[in-house]
C-alpha positions in Angstrom: -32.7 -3.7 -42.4 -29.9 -4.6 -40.0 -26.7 -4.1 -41.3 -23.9 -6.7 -39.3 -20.5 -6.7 -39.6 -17.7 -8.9 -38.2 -14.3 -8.5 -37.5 -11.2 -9.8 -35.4 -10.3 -12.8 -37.3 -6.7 -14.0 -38.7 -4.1 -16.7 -38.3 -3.1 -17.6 -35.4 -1.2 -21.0 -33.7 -2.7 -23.9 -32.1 -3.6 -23.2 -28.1 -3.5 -19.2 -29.2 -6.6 -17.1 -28.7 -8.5 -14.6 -30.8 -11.6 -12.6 -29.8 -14.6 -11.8 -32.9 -16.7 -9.2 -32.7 -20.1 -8.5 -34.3 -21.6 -4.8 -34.8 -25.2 -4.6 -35.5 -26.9 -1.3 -36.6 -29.5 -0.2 -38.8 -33.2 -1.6 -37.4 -31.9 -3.1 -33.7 -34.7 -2.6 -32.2 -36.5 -6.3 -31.0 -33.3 -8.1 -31.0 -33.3 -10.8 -28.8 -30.3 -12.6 -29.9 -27.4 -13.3 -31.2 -25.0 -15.7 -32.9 -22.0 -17.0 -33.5 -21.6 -19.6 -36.5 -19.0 -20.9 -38.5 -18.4 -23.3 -41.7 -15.4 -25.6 -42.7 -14.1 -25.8 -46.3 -16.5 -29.1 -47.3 -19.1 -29.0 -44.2 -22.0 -27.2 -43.4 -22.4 -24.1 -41.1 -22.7 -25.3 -38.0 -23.5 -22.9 -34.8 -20.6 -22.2 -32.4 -22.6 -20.2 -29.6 -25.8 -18.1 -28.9 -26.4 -15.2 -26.7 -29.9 -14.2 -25.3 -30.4 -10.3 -25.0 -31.0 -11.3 -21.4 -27.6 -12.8 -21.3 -28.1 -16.8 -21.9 -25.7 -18.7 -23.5 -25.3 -21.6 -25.5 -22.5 -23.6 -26.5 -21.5 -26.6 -29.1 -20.3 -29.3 -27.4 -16.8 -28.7 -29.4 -16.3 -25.5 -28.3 -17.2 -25.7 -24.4 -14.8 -24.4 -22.0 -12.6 -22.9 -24.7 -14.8 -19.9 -26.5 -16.9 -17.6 -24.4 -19.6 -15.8 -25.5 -20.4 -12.1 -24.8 -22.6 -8.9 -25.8 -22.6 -5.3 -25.4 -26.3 -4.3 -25.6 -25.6 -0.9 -25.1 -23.2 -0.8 -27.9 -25.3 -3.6 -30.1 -22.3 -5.8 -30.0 -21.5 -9.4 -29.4 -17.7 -11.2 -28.9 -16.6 -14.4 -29.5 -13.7 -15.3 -27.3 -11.7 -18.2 -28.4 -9.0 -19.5 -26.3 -7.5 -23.2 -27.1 -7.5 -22.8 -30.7 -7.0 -26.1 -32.8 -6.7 -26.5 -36.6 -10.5 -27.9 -36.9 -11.4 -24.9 -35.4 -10.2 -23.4 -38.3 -13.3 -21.8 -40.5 -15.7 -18.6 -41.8 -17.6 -17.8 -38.7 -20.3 -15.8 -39.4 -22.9 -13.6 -36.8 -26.5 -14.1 -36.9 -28.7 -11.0 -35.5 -32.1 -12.7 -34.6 -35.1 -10.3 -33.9 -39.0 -10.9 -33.2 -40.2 -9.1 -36.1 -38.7 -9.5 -39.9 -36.2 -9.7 -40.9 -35.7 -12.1 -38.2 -32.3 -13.3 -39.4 -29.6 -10.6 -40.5 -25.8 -12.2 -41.4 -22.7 -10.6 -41.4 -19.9 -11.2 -45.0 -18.2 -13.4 -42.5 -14.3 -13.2 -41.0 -11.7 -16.1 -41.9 -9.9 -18.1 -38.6 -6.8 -20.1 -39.7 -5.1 -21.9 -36.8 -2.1 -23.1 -37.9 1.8 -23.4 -36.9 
């Protein structure tokens, strides 16, 4: 099992920042990435950004050039920075561990971003 947990969210205004951060532990070995998702009140999860254990990153198209996208791999760990915030940015985001053998998808309990004045 891989256990992940998240943390770093809160409220913050619009065009303030926030950095995430995802912990994996447990059965790490054969990860080979990770992600960042979130989901709306209403709307379906939707991914935010992807990491590669070699360091490639993918982005939604709503959240390029504002979040960044980073990982420890010493430490098992993955950030989310968000700069820019706006109000639909406001959701659970969730990590994903992805490995090669099962489970192949581990989530985290989520962490709540509110961006409101």
């Amino acid at each position: 099992q891989v256990q992940v947990v998240e943390s770093g969210g809160g409220l913050v205004q619009p065009g303030g920042s926030l950095r995430l951060s995802c912990a994996a532990s447990g059965s790490i070995f054969s990860i080979y990435a990770m992600d960042w998702y979130r989901q709306a009140p209403g709307k379906q999860r939707e991914l935010v950004a992807s990491i590669t254990r070699g360091g490639t990153t993918t982005y939604a198209d709503s959240v390029k050039g504002r979040f960044t996208i980073s990982r420890d791999n010493a430490k098992n760990t993955v950030y989310l920075q968000m700069n820019s915030l706006k109000p639909e940015d406001t959701a659970v985001y969730y990590c994903n561990v992805r490995r090669s053998i099962a489970p192949y998808d581990s989530w985290g309990q989520g962490t709540q971003v509110t961006v409101s004045s």
